[in-house]
C-alpha positions in Angstrom: 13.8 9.5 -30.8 15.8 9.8 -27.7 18.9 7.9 -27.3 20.3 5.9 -24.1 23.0 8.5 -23.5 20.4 11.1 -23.5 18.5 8.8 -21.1 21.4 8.8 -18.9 22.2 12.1 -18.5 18.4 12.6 -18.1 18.5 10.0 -15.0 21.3 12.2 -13.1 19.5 15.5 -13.6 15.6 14.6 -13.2 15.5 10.8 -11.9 18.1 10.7 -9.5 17.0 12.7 -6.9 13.6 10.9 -6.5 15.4 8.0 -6.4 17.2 8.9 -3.4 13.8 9.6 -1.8 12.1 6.7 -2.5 15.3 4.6 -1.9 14.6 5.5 2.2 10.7 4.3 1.5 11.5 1.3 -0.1 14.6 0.4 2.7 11.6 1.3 5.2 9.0 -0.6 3.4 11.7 -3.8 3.3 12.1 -3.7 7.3 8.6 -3.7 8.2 7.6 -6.6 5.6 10.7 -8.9 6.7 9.5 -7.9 10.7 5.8 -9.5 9.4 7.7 -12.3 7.2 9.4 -13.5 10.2 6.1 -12.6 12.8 4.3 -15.3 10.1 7.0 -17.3 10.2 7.0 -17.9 14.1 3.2 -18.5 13.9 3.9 -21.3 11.6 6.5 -23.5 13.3 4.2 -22.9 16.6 1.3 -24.3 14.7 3.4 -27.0 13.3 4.9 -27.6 16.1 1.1 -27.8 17.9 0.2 -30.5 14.9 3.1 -32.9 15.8 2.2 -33.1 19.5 -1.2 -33.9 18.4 0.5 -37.1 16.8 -1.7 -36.3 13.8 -0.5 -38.1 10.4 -2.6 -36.0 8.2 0.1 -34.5 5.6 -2.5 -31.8 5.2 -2.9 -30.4 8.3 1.4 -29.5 8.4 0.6 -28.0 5.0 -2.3 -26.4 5.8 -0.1 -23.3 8.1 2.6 -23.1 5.6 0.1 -22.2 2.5 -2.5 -20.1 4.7 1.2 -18.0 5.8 2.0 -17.4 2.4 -1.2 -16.2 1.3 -1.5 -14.0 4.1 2.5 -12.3 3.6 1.5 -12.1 0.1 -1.9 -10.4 1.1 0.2 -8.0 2.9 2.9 -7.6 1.1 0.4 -6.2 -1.5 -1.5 -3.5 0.7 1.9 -2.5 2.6 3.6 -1.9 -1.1 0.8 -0.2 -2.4 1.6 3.4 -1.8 5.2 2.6 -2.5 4.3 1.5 -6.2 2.0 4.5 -6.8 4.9 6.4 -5.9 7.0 5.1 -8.2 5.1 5.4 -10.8 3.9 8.7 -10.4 7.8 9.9 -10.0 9.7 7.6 -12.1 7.3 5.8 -14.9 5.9 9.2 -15.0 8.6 11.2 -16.0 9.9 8.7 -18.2 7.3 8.6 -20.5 7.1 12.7 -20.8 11.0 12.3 -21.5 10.0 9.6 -24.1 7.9 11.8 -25.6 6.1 15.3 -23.3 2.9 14.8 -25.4 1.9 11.5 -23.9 -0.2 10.7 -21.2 0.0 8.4 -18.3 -2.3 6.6 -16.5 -0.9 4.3 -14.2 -4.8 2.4 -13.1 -6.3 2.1 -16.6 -5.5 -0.1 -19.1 -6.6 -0.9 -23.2 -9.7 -2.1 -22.9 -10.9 -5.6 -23.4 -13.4 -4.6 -26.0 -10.4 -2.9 -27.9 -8.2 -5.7 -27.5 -11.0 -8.3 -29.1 -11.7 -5.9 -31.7 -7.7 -6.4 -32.7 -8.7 -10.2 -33.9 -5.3 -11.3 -33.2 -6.5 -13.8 -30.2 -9.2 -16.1 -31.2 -9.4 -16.9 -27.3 -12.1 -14.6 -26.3 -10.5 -13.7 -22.8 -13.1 -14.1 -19.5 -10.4 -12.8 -17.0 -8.3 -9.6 -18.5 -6.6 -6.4 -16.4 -3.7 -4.4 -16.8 -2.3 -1.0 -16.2 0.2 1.8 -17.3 -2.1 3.1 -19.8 0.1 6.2 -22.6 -2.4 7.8 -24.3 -1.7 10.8 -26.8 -0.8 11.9 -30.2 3.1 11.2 -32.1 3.6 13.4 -34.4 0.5 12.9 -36.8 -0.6 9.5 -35.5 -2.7 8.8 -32.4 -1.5 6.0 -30.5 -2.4 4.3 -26.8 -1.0 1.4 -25.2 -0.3 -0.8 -22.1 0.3 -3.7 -20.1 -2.4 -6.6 -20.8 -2.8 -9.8 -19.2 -5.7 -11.6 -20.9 -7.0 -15.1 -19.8 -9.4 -17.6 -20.2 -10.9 -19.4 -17.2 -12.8 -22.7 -17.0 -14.0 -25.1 -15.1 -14.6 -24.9 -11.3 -13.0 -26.7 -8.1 -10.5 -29.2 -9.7 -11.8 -28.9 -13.2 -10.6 -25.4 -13.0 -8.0 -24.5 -16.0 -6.2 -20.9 -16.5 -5.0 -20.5 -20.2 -2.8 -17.2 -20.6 -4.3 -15.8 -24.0 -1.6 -12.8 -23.8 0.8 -11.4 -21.6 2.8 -8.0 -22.5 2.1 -4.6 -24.0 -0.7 -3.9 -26.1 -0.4 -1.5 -28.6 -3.2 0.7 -30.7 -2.2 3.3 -33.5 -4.2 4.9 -36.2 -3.6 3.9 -40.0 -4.9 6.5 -41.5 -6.7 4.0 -44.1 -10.4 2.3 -43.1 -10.1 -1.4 -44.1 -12.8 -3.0 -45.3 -11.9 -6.4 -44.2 -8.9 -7.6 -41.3 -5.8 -8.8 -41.9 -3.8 -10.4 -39.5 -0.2 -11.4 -39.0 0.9 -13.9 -36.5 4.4 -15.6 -35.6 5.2 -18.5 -37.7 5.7 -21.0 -35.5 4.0 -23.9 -37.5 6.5 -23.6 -40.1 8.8 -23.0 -38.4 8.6 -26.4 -36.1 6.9 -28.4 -38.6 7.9 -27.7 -41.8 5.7 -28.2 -44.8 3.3 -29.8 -42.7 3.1 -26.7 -40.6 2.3 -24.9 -44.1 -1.0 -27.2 -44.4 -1.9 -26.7 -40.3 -1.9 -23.0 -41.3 -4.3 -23.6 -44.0 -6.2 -24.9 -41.8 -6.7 -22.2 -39.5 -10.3 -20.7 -40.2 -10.7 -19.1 -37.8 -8.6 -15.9 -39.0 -9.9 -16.2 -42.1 -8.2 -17.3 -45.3 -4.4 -17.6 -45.0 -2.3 -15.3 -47.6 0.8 -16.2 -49.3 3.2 -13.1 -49.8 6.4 -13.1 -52.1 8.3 -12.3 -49.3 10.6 -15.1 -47.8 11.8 -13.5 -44.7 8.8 -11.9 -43.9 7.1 -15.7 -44.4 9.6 -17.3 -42.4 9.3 -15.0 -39.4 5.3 -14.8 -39.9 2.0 -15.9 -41.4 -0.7 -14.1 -42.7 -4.6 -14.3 -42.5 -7.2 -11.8 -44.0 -10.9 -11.7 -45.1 -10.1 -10.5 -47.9 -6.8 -11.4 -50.3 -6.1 -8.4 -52.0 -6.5 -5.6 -49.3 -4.1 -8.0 -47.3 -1.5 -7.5 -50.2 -2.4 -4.0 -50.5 -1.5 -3.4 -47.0 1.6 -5.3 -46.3 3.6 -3.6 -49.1 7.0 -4.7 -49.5 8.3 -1.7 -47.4 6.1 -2.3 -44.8 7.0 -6.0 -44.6 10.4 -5.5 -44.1 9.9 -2.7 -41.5 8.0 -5.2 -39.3 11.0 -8.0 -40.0 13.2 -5.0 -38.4 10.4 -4.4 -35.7 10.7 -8.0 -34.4 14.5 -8.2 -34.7 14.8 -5.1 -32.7 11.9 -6.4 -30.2 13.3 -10.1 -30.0 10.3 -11.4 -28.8 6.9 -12.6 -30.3 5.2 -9.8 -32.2 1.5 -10.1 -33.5 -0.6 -7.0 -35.4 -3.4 -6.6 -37.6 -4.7 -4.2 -39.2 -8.6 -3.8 -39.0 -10.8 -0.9 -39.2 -8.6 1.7 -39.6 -6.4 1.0 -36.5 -3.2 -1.2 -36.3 -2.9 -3.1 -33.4 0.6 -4.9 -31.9 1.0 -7.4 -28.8 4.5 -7.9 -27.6 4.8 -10.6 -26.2 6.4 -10.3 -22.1 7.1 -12.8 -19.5 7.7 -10.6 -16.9 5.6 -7.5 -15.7 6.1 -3.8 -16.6 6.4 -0.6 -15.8 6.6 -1.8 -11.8 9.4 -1.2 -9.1 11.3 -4.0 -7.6 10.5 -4.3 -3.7 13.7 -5.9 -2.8 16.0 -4.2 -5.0 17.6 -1.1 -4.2 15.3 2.0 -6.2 19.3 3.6 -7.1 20.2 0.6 -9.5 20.4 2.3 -12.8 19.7 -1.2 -14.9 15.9 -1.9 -14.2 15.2 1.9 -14.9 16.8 1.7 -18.3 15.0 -1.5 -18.8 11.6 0.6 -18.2 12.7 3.5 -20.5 14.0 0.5 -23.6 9.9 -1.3 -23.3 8.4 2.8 -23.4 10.7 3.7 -26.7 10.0 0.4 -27.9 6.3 0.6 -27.9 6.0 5.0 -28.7 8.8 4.0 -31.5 6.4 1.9 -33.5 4.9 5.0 -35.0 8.4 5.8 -36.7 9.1 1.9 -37.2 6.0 1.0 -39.4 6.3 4.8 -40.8 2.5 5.2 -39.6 3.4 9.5 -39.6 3.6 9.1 -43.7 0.0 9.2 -44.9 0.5 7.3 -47.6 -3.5 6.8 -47.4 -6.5 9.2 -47.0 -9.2 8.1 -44.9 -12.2 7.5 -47.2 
């Protein structure tokens, strides 16, 4: 695995250049979206303005300018970045990943597919709204892998019934066991016993619809997660004791919600993320080394998951 110090000398010799470049696109890309911002935001004090002679007392129509403005600048803003972002990640996200690792692929427009991430079972939320983007695609070492960023939802209602539940948000990963289950097992976050105590122990019980919940003689494995499987004892034949504290690690070194399962003969891992990926930031300079290093941390995390569940040791034949 490549190290942070190697990342940094591999930003002044490959990155930095680029960076220069598309530091000029992204200064001229700034000027002409603050020239519209403030076009937009003359239109809207006229039309206010406009409103108030017309002694109106209709809260609606002052709002009415200010809302259709922003969705218009961030219509725009949108189109005007979009070369500017392909740019990016053609040059930067790019090169970072064939740094990470030069047998990867990168697809910046495709994503996991939904039907993949259903087939994980980690979500019982069928999603009816899902994108993403920054698909790596490619073999480490023994082990074929493939992730990305997802962003799954569920959408309901219409008008002012209408509700958006986020089902996940972050990078969804796929990697090949070497092993065909017969049944799924599934490993969430703990969170019921972890707010509710003994209670929360009965509420995961309770939870059929991942199947029967398994009790593991592991207790910091148990109080980080909880596990569900079809079938008992291929769930205990698959979380071995190594294995279980190698996914402990995982989440320690990820510090964020971590879900997998393992059915088929894949394993699948969400990371949970709060903010997006892989994607430049318009109004900060392109030469600030700390977001770049954030990009190249969230790659190696996700390509280092092959050497942090030890999925290159074929412990297994596939049968």
């Amino acid at each position: 695995m490549k190290t942070l110090k190697d990342f940094e000398e591999f930003y002044n010799t490959s990155l930095a250049a680029d960076l220069e470049v598309l530091e000029q696109k992204r200064r001229q890309l700034v000027r002409k979206l603050l020239i519209i911002g403030a076009a937009l935001l003359c239109a809207v004090i006229v039309v206010i303005f406009l409103v108030g002679r017309s002694q109106s007392d209709a809260p609606v129509l002052f709002l009415l300018p200010i809302v259709a403005a922003a969705a218009v600048g961030g219509l725009i803003c949108k189109v005007a970045s979009k070369n500017y972002v392909a740019e990016f990640k053609s040059f930067v996200i790019g090169k970072i990943v064939r740094f990470v690792d030069e047998d990867l692929i990168y697809e910046p427009n495709s994503c996991v597919r939904q039907s993949t991430f259903v087939l994980s079972k980690i979500f019982t939320t069928e999603p009816n709204r899902y994108k993403g983007d920054d698909l790596v695609h490619g073999k480490v070492g023994a082990t074929r892998i493939m992730f990305s960023e997802v962003n799954a939802e569920r959408v309901t209602g219409s008008g002012r019934n209408r509700h958006r539940y986020t089902i996940f948000r972050g990078l969804f990963f796929v990697g090949d066991f070497n092993k065909n289950f017969a049944g799924q097992t599934i490993v969430i976050p703990d969170t019921a016993e972890l707010l509710f105590g003994r209670i929360g122990q009965t509420l995961q019980s309770l939870n059929v619809f991942r199947g029967q919940l398994v009790k593991l003689e592991d207790p910091e494995f148990e109080k980080d997660f909880v596990v569900y499987g079809s079938d008992q004892i291929e769930a205990r034949y698959i979380l071995s004791t190594s294995l279980m504290q190698r996914m402990v690690e995982f989440r320690k070194k990820a510090q964020r919600d971590v879900y997998f399962s393992f059915v088929g003969s894949m394993v699948f891992v969400a990371i949970s993320y709060k903010r997006g990926l892989f994607e430049p930031r318009i109004f900060r300079t392109a030469l600030d080394f700390e977001p770049i290093r954030e990009h190249f941390e969230d790659l190696q995390l996700a390509v280092g998951i092959v050497d942090d569940l030890n999925l290159n040791t074929r412990i297994w034949s596939k049968e």
